[in-house]
C-alpha positions in Angstrom: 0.0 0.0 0.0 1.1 3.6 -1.0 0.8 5.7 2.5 1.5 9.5 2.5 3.2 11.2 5.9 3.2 15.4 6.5 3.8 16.3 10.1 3.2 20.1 11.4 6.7 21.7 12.5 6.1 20.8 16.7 5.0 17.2 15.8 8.0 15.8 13.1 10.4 14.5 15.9 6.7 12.5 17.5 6.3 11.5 13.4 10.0 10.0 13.2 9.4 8.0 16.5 6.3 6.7 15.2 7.8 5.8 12.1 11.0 4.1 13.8 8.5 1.9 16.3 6.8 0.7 12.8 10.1 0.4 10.9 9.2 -3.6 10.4 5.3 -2.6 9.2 6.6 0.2 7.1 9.2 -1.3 5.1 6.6 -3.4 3.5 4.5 -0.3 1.6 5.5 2.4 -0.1 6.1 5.6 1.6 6.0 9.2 0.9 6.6 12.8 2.2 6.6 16.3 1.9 10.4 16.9 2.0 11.6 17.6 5.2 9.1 15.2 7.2 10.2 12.5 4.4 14.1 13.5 5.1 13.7 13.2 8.8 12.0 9.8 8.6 14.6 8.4 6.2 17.6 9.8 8.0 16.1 8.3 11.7 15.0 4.9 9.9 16.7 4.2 6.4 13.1 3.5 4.8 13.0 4.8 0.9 10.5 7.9 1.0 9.1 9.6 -2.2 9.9 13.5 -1.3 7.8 15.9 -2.3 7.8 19.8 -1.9 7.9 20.9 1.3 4.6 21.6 2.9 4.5 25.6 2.5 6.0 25.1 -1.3 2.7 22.9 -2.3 4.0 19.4 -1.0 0.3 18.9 0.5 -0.9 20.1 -2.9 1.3 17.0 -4.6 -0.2 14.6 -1.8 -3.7 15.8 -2.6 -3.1 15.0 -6.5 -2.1 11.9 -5.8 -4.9 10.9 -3.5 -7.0 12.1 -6.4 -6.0 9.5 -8.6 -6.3 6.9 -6.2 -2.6 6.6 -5.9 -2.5 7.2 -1.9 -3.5 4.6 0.2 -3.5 5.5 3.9 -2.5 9.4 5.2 -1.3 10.2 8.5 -0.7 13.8 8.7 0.5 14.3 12.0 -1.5 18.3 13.4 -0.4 20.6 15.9 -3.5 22.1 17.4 -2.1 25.3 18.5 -0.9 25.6 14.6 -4.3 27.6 13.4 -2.6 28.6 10.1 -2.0 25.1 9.7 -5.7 23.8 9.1 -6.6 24.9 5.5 -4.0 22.3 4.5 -5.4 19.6 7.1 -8.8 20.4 6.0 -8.3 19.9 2.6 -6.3 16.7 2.6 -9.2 15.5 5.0 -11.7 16.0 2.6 -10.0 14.8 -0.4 -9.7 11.3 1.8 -13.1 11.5 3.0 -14.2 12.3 -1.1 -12.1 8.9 -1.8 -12.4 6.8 1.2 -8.5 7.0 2.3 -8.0 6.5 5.8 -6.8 9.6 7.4 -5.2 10.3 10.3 -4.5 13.3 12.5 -2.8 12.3 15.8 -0.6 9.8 17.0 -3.3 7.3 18.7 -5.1 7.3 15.3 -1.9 6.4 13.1 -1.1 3.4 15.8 -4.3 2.2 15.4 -4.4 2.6 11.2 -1.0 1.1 11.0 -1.9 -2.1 13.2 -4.8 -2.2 11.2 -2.6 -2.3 8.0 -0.3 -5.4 9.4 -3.5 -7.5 10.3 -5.0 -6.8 7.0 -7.9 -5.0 7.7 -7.2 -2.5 5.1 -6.7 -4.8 1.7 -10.3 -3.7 1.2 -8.7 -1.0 -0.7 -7.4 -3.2 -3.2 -10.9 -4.5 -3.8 -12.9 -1.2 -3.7 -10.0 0.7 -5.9 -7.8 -1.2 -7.8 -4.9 0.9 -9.0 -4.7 1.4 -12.4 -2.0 -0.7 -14.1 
């Protein structure tokens, strides 16, 4: 599966954790970034990333397109509450996954959950309700 991290500025260092703990489900799918989330997470746990533009340089725009096209599988954009400015992006990454069924998560107790979810196999109905396009 194709699963697409951005991380406000006060939660990348939680994202990199999260991503080292899950090294072993990770390595398995294919991963992407805005650029510095994605550098961080390589540097921390050698996983290949797909770097995008960084977030305020349309990286979450890049992200959105390919959710559009049913190219994104899983997003867990890590949010910093106190970050207002922050939410037009949030919001519309939201309702791009809502708009094409992508799970979507916003904080670190929803991303465990998703990603445990992913190694059981309770998200392969993805591959049944949109094939990719070959």
């Amino acid at each position: 599966m194709n699963i697409a991290f951005l991380a406000h500025d006060r939660k990348k260092d939680l994202m990199v954790q999260f991503c080292f703990a899950y090294k072993s489900i990770l390595e398995k799918h294919t991963l992407c970034a805005t650029n510095t989330t994605g550098k961080l997470i390589t540097e921390a746990t050698g996983l290949p990333v797909t770097l995008y533009l960084h977030a305020n340089q349309g990286g979450g725009q890049q992200i959105g397109a390919r959710i559009s096209y049913n190219e994104i599988d899983l997003v867990i954009f890590l949010c910093d509450p106190q970050n207002k400015a922050g939410f037009d992006e949030v919001n519309s990454i939201e309702r791009l996954c809502d708009q094409y069924q992508i799970p979507f998560a916003t904080n670190i107790a929803t991303a465990e959950v998703l990603i445990l979810g992913l190694a059981r196999g309770d998200l392969d109905w993805r591959d049944i309700v949109n094939p990719k396009r070959k």
